[in-house]
C-alpha positions as CSV (number, residue, x, y, z in Angstrom):
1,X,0.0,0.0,0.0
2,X,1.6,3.2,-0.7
3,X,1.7,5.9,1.8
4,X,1.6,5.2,5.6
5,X,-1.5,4.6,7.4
6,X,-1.3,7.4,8.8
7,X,-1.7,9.7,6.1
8,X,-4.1,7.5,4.6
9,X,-7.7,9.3,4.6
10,X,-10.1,8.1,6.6
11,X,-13.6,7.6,4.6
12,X,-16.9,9.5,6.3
13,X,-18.9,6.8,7.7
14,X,-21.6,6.8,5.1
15,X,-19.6,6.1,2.6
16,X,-17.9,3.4,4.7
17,X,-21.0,1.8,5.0
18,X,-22.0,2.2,1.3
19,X,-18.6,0.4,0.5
20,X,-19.3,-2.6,2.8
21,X,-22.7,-3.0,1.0
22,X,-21.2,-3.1,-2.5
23,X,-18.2,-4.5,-1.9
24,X,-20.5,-7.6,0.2
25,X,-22.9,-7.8,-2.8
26,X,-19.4,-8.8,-4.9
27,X,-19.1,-11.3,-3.1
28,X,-22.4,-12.4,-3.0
29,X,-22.4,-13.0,-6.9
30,X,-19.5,-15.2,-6.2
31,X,-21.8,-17.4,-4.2
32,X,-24.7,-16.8,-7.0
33,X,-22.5,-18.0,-10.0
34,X,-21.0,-21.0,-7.9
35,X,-24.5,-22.3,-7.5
36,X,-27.0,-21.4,-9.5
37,X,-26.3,-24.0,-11.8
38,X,-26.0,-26.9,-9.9
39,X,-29.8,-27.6,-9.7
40,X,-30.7,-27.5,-13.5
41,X,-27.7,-29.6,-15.0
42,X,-29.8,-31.9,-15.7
43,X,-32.0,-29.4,-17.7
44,X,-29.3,-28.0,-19.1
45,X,-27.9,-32.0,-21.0
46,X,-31.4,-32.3,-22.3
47,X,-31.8,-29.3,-23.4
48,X,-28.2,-29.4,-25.2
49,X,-28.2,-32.8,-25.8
50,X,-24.7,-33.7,-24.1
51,X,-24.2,-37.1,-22.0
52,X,-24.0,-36.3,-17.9
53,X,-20.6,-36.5,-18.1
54,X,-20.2,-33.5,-20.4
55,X,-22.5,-31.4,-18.8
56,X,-20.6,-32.2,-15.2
57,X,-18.0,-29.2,-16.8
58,X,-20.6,-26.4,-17.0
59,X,-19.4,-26.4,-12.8
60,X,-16.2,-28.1,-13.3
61,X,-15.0,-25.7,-15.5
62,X,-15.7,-22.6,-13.5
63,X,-14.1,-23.7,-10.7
64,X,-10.9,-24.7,-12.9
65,X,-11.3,-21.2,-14.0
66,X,-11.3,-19.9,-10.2
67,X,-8.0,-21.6,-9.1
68,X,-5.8,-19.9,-11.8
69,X,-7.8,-16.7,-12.5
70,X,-8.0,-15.7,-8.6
71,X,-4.4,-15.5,-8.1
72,X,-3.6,-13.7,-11.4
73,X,-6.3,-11.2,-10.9
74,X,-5.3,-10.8,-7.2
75,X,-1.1,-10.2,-8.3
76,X,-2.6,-7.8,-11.0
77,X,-5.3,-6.0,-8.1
78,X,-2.0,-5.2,-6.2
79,X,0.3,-4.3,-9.7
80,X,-2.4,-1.9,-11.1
81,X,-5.0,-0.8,-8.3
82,X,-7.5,-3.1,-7.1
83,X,-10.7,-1.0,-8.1
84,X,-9.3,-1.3,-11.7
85,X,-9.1,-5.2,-11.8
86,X,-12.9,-5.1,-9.8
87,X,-14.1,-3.6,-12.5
88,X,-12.6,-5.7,-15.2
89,X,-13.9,-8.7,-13.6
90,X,-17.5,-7.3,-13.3
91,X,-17.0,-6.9,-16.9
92,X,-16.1,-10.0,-17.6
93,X,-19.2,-11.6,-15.3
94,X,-21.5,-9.5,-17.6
95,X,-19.6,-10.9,-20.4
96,X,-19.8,-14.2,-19.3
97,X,-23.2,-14.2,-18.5
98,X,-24.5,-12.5,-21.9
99,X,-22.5,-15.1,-23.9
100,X,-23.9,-18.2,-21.4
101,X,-27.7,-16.7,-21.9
102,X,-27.8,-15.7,-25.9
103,X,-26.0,-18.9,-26.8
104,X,-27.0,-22.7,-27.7
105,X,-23.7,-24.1,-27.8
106,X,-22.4,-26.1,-25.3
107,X,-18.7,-25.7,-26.1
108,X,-19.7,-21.9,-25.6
109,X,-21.5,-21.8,-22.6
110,X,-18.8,-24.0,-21.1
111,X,-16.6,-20.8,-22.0
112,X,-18.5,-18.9,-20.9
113,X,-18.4,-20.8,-17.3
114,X,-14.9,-20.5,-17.7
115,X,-15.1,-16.4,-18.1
116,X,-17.3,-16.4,-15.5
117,X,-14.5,-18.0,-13.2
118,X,-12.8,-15.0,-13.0
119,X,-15.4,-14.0,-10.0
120,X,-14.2,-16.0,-7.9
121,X,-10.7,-13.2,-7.3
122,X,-13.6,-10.3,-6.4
123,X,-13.8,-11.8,-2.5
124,X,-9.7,-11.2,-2.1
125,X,-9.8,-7.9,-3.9
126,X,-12.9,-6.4,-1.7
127,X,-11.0,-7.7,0.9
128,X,-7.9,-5.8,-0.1
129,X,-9.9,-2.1,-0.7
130,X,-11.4,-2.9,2.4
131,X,-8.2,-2.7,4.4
132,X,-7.3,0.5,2.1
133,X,-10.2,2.4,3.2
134,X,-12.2,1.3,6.0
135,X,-11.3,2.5,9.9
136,X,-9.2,0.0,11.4
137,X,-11.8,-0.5,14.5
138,X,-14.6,-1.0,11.7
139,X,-12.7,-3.5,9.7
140,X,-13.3,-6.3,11.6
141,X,-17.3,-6.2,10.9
142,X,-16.8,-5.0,7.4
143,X,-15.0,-8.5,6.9
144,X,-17.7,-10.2,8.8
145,X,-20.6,-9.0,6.1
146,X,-17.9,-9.7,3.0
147,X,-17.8,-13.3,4.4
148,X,-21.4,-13.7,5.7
149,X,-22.6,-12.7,1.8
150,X,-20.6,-15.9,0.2
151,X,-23.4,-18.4,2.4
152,X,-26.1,-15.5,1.4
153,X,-25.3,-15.7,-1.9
154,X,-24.9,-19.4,-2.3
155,X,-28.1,-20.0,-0.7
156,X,-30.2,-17.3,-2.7
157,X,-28.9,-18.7,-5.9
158,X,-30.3,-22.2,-5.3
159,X,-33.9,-20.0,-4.6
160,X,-33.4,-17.9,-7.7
161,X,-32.5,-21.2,-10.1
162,X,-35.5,-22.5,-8.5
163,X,-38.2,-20.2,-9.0
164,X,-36.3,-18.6,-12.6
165,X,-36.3,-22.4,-14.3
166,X,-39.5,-23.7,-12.8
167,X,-41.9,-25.8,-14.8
168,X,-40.5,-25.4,-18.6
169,X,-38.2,-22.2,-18.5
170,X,-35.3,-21.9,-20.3
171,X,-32.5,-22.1,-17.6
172,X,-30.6,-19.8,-19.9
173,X,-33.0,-17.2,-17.2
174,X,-30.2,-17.7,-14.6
175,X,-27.6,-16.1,-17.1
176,X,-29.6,-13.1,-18.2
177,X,-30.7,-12.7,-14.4
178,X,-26.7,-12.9,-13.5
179,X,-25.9,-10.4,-16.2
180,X,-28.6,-8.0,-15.1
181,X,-27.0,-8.3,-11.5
182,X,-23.3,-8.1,-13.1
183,X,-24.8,-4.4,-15.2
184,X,-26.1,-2.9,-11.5
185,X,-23.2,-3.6,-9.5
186,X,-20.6,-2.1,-12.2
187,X,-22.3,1.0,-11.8
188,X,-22.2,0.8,-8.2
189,X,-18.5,-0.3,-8.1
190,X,-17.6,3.1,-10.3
191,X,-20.0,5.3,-7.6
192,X,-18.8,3.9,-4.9
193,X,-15.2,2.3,-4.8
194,X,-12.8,5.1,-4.0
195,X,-9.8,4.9,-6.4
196,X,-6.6,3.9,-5.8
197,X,-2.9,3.1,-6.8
198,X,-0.5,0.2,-7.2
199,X,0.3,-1.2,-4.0
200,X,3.6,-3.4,-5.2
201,X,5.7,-3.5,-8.3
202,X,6.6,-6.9,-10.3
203,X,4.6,-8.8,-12.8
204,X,1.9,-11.8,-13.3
205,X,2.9,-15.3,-13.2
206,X,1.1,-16.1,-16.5
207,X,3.2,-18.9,-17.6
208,X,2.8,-20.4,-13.6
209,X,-1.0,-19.9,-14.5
210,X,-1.1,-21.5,-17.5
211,X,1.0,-24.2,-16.9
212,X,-1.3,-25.0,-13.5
213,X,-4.4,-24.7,-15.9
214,X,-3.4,-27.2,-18.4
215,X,-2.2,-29.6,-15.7
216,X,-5.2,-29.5,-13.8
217,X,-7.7,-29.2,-16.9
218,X,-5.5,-33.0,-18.7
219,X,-6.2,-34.2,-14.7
220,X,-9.9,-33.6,-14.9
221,X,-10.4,-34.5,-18.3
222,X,-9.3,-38.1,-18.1
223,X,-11.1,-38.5,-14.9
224,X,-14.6,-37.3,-16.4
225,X,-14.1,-38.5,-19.7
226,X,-12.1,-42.0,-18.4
227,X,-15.5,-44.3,-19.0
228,X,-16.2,-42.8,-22.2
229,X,-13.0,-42.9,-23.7
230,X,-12.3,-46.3,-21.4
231,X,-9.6,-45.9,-18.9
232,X,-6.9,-48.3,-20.9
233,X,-7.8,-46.2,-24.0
234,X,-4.6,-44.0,-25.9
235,X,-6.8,-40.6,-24.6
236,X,-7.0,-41.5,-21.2
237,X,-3.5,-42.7,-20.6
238,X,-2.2,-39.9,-22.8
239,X,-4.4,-37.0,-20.5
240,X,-3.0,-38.6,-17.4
241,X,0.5,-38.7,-18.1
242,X,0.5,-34.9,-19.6
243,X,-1.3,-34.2,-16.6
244,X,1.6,-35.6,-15.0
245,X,4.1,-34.1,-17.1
246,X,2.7,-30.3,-16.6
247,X,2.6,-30.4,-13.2
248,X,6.1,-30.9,-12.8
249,X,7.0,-28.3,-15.6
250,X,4.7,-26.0,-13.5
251,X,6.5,-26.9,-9.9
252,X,9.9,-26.4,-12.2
253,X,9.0,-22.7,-13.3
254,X,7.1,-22.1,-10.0
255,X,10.9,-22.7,-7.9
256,X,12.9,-20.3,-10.3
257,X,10.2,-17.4,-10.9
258,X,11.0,-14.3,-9.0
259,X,7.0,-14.0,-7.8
260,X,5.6,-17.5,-8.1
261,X,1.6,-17.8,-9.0
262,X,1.9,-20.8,-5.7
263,X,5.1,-19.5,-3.3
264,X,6.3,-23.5,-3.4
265,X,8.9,-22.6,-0.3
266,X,5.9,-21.6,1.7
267,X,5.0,-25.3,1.9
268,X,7.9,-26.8,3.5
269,X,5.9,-25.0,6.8
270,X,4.5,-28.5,8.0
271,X,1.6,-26.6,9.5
272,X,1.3,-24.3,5.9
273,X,1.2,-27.3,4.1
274,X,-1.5,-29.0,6.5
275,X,-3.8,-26.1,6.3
276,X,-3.6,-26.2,2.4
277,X,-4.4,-30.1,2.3
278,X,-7.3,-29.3,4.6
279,X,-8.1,-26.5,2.6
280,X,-8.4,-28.5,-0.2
281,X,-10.9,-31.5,1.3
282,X,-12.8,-28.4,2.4
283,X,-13.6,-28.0,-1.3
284,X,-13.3,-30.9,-2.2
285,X,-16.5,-32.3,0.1
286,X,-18.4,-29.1,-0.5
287,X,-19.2,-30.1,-3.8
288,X,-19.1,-33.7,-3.9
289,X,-21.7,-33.3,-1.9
290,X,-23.7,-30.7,-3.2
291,X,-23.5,-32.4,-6.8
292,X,-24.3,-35.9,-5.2
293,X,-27.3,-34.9,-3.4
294,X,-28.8,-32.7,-6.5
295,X,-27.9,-36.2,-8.4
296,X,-30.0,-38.4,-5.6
297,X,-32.5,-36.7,-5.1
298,X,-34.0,-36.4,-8.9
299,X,-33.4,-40.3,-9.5
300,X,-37.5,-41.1,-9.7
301,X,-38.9,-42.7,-6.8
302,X,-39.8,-45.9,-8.8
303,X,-35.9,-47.0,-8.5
304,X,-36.0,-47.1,-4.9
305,X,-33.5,-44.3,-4.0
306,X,-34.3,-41.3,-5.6
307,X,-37.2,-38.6,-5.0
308,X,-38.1,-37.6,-8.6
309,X,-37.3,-34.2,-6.9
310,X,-38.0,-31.1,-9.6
311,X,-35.4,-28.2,-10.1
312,X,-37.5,-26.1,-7.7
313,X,-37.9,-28.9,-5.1
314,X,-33.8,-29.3,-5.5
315,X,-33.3,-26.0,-4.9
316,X,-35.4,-24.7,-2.0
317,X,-36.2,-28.4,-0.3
318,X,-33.2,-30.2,-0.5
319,X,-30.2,-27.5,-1.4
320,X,-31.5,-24.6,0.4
321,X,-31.2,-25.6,4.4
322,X,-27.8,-27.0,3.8
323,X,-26.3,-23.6,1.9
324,X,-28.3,-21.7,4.7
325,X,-26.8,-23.4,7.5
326,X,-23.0,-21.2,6.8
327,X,-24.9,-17.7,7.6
328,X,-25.0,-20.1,11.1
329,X,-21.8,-21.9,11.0
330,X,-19.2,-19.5,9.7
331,X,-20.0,-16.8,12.3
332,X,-19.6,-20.2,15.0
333,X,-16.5,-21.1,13.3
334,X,-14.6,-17.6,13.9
335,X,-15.9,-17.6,17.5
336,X,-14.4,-21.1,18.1
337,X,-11.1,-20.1,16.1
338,X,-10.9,-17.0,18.7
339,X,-12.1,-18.8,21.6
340,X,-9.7,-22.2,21.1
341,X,-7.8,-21.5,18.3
342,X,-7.7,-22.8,14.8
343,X,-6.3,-26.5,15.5
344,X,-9.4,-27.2,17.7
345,X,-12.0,-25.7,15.2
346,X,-10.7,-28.2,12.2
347,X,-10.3,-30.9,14.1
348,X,-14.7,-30.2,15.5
349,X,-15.5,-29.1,11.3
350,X,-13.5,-32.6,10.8
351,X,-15.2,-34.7,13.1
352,X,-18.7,-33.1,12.3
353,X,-18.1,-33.6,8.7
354,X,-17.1,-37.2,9.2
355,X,-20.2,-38.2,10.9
356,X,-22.4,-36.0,8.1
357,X,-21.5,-38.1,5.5
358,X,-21.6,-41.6,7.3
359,X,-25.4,-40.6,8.0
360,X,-25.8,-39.5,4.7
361,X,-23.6,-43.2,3.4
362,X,-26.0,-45.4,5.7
363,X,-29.6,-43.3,5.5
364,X,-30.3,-41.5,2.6
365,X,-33.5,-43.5,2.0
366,X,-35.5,-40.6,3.1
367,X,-36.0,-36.8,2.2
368,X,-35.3,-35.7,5.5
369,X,-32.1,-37.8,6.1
370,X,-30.6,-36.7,2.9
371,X,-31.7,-32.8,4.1
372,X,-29.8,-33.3,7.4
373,X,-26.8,-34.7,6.1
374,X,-26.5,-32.1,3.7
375,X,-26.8,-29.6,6.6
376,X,-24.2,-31.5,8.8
377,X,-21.5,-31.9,6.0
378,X,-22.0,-27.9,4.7
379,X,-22.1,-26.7,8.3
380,X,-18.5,-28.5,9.1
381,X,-17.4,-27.0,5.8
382,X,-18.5,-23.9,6.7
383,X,-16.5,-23.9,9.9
384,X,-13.5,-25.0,8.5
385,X,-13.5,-21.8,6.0
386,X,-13.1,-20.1,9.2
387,X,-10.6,-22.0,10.9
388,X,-8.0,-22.5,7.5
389,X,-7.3,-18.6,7.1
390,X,-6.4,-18.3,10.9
391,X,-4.0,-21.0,11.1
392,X,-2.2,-20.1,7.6
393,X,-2.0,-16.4,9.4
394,X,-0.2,-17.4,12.3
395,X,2.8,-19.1,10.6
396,X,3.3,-16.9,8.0
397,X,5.3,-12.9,8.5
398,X,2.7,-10.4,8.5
399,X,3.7,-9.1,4.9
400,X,3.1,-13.0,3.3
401,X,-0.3,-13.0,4.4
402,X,-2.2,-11.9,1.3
403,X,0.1,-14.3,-0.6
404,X,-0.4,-17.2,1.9
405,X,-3.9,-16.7,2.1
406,X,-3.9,-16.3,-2.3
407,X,-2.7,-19.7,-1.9
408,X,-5.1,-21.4,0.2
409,X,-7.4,-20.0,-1.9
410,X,-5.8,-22.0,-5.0
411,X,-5.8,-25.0,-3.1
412,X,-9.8,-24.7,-2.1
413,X,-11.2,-23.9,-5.9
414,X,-8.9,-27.1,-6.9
415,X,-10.7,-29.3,-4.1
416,X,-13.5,-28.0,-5.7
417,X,-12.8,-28.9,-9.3
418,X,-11.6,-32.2,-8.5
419,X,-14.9,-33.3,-6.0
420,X,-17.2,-32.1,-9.3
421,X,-15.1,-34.0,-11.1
422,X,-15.4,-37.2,-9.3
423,X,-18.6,-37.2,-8.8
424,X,-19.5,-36.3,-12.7
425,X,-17.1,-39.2,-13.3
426,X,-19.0,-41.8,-10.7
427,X,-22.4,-40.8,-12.4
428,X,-21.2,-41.7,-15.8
429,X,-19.6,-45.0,-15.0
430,X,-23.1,-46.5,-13.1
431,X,-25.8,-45.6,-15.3
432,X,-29.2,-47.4,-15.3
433,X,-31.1,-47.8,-18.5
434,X,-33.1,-44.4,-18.7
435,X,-29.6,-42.5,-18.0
436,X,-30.1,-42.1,-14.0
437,X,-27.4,-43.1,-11.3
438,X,-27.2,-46.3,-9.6
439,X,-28.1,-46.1,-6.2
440,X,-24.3,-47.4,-5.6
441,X,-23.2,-43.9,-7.5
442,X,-24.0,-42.2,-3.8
443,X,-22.6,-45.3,-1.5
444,X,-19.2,-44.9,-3.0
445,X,-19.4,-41.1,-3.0
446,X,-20.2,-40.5,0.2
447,X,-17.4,-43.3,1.8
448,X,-15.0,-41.5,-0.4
449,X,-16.4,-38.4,1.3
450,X,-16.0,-39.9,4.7
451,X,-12.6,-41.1,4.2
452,X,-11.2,-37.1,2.9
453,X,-13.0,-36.3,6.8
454,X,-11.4,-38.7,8.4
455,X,-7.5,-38.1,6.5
456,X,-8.6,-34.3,7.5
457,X,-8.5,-35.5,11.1
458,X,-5.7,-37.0,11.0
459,X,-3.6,-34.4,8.9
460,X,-4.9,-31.9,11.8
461,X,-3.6,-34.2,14.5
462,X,-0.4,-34.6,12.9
463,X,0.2,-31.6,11.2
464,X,-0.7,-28.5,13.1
465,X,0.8,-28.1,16.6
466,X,-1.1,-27.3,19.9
467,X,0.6,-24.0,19.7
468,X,-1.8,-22.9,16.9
469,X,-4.9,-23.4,19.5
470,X,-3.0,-19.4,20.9
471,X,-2.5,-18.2,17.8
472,X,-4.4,-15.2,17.9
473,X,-2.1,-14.5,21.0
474,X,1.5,-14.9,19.6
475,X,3.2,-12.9,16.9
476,X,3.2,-14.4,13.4
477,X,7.1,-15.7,13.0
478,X,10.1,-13.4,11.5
479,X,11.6,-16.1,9.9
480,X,11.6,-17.8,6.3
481,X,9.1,-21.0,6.5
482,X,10.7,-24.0,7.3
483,X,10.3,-27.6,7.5
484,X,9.0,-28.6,11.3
């Protein structure tokens, strides 16, 4: 940040409130483009005629999208003013969203998605202007709203897909709705964002992004496309082993770089690392869940394990009360992570999450059991996102925290990616006759779910130390990372 705090001016309190309000509606379209699709994917291969796996990318792809855009847009936010980028990427969610709503392509809407991805960067950047311009003893609440808007927004765009696709609408209404939203808050951004300049000097890490994009796109790619293309097939083998291949080009580039997209040195911190990995099953659960139980619960009832559930029903019946239960459980979270510290908070989120999706592994045989498991498993996750940012803080020197954090981040939109992508790839392999899931689709999901809550346990135990429980009471270290 140039100039000292001190000198920095103070904003009237109006206008300090105006920014919190635009600035948490940001991040609320976050939430809204993460999963307002979910619900009508379904609607969406019939109505473009693709196989389930295929359509599995319309969320896949956007959260691909997320873990290489956010850290480029974030780098650029600090290079060339973070109102500047803010606005870009508003620009780019209109785009998006006009391009996903006007066209009948698939190969175009899933670019779209991938446009839309870029949305994902606008929680660290209001978090960013916030420190820039709110008063220091209103900051703490200003953060509160930004993060309480990402379970408002999540939760609002499962009622919105709902009631906008009900019946026979085109679900192209969520796009047109998202770019009407995208057109508002531009012009509110430009009112109400104070300007301001570069806060460091350097440059992007594009070839670190693009390398971690192809690597992760070959990765997810065999895995959703392995049973079509069969897993011993030339396409398969070949998209593994590039995926393979990338990856260690990317770590290769990522060591020698001056400013690294992923500071690689950072994670020879045992406790760093940890956090990341935990980071990442956080994600990773979120949406193996949410993209198992919008799965389940439209299987007709005539196969015994499904509710021939509509859109709407997905959305407000099923969905709803577990992307609801964060405006709860986040709030919880940073009260435990102050009260006992962030060791004790992941290792509760763990535990809770662990014992969500047994219930939902042995009883999903009924509505209401499939409702509370959701609940359990998005309220542990929910926790967790409070707990991760507080342990990564206190390991890390006070001026590696945005970058730290950046790459947590990173690590959560890839968890992401890769749980839509296992589940997209279990639906396609155990297909019945009229193209629903098996009823063994959700068994092995949801042990695989169990077993990333019970590793999570056991990376917490192992890999963050007591001392993390005070962290809020010791001094982030002076020193480089190192290995414990």
């Amino acid at each position: 940040m140039s100039g000292s705090t001190g000198r920095r001016a103070r904003p009237r309190q109006s206008s300090g409130a105006a920014l919190v309000i635009v600035l948490s509606l940001l991040s609320t379209v976050t939430a809204l483009l993460q999963t307002m699709a979910v619900p009508v994917l379904g609607k969406m291969s019939r109505d473009l005629d693709v196989s389930t796996a295929a359509i599995g990318w319309v969320v896949t792809i956007n959260l691909l999208a997320a873990a290489v855009l956010t850290p480029i847009f974030s780098k650029s936010g600090d290079l060339h003013g973070r109102r500047r980028v803010v606005l870009i990427v508003i620009g780019a969610v209109a785009a998006g969203s006009l391009l996903a709503a006007a066209t009948s392509s698939f190969w175009m809407l899933l670019f779209a998605r991938a446009i839309q991805g870029a949305s994902f960067c606008l929680f660290p950047l209001s978090v960013g202007i916030l420190r820039d311009h709110l008063e220091l003893k209103r900051l703490p609440l200003g953060l509160s709203f930004l993060t309480g808007a990402i379970s408002v927004g999540a939760g609002a765009g499962l009622v919105l897909t709902g009631v906008l696709t009900h019946g026979d609408r085109d679900y192209r209404n969520i796009f047109w709705f998202t770019l009407c939203v995208a057109l508002v808050l531009l012009v509110l951004s430009v009112i109400v964002i104070p300007k301001d300049r570069p806060h460091s000097t350097g440059r992007v890490d594009w070839l670190g992004g693009f390398l971690l994009g192809l690597a992760l796109v070959l990765l997810l790619l065999a895995m959703t496309q392995g049973n079509a293309w069969g897993w011993t097939s030339v396409a398969t083998t070949a998209s593994f082993a590039g995926s393979i291949v990338t990856f260690a080009a990317w770590l290769a580039v990522e060591k020698r770089v001056t400013e690294p997209l992923v500071p690689i040195a950072m994670l020879r911190d045992r406790t760093l690392a940890s956090a990341n990995a935990l980071g990442f099953f956080i994600g990773f659960g979120m949406f193996l869940v949410f993209l198992g139980i919008t799965a389940l619960v439209q299987v007709p009832s005539s196969h015994g394990h499904g509710f021939s559930a509509s859109v709407l029903e997905t959305s407000l019946v099923y969905l709803l009360p577990a992307a609801s239960i964060g405006i709860v459980a986040s709030p919880l979270g940073g009260m435990w992570v102050g009260r006992f510290g962030g060791r004790a908070t992941l290792l509760v989120a763990s535990a809770i999450g662990l014992l969500g999706y047994l219930q939902l592994l042995a009883f999903h045989q009924h509505a209401w059991l499939v409702i509370l498991g959701g609940v359990i498993t998005n309220g542990a996750f929910s926790m967790g996102f409070a707990a991760v940012p507080a342990v990564v803080t206190s390991v890390v020197r006070p001026q590696e925290t945005a970058l730290a954090n950046a790459m947590a981040s990173i690590t959560r939109s890839a968890g992401s990616a890769l749980g839509s992508a296992l589940m997209v790839a279990l639906i396609a392999s155990h297909l019945m006759a009229d193209q629903h899931p098996r009823e063994s689709v959700f068994t092995i999901a949801f042990a695989i779910g169990a077993a990333s809550m019970a590793l999570s346990i056991v990376i917490t135990l192992v890999g963050i130390p007591r001392r993390s429980a005070h962290a809020a009471e010791e001094p982030a270290p002076s020193r480089e990372p190192s290995n414990r």
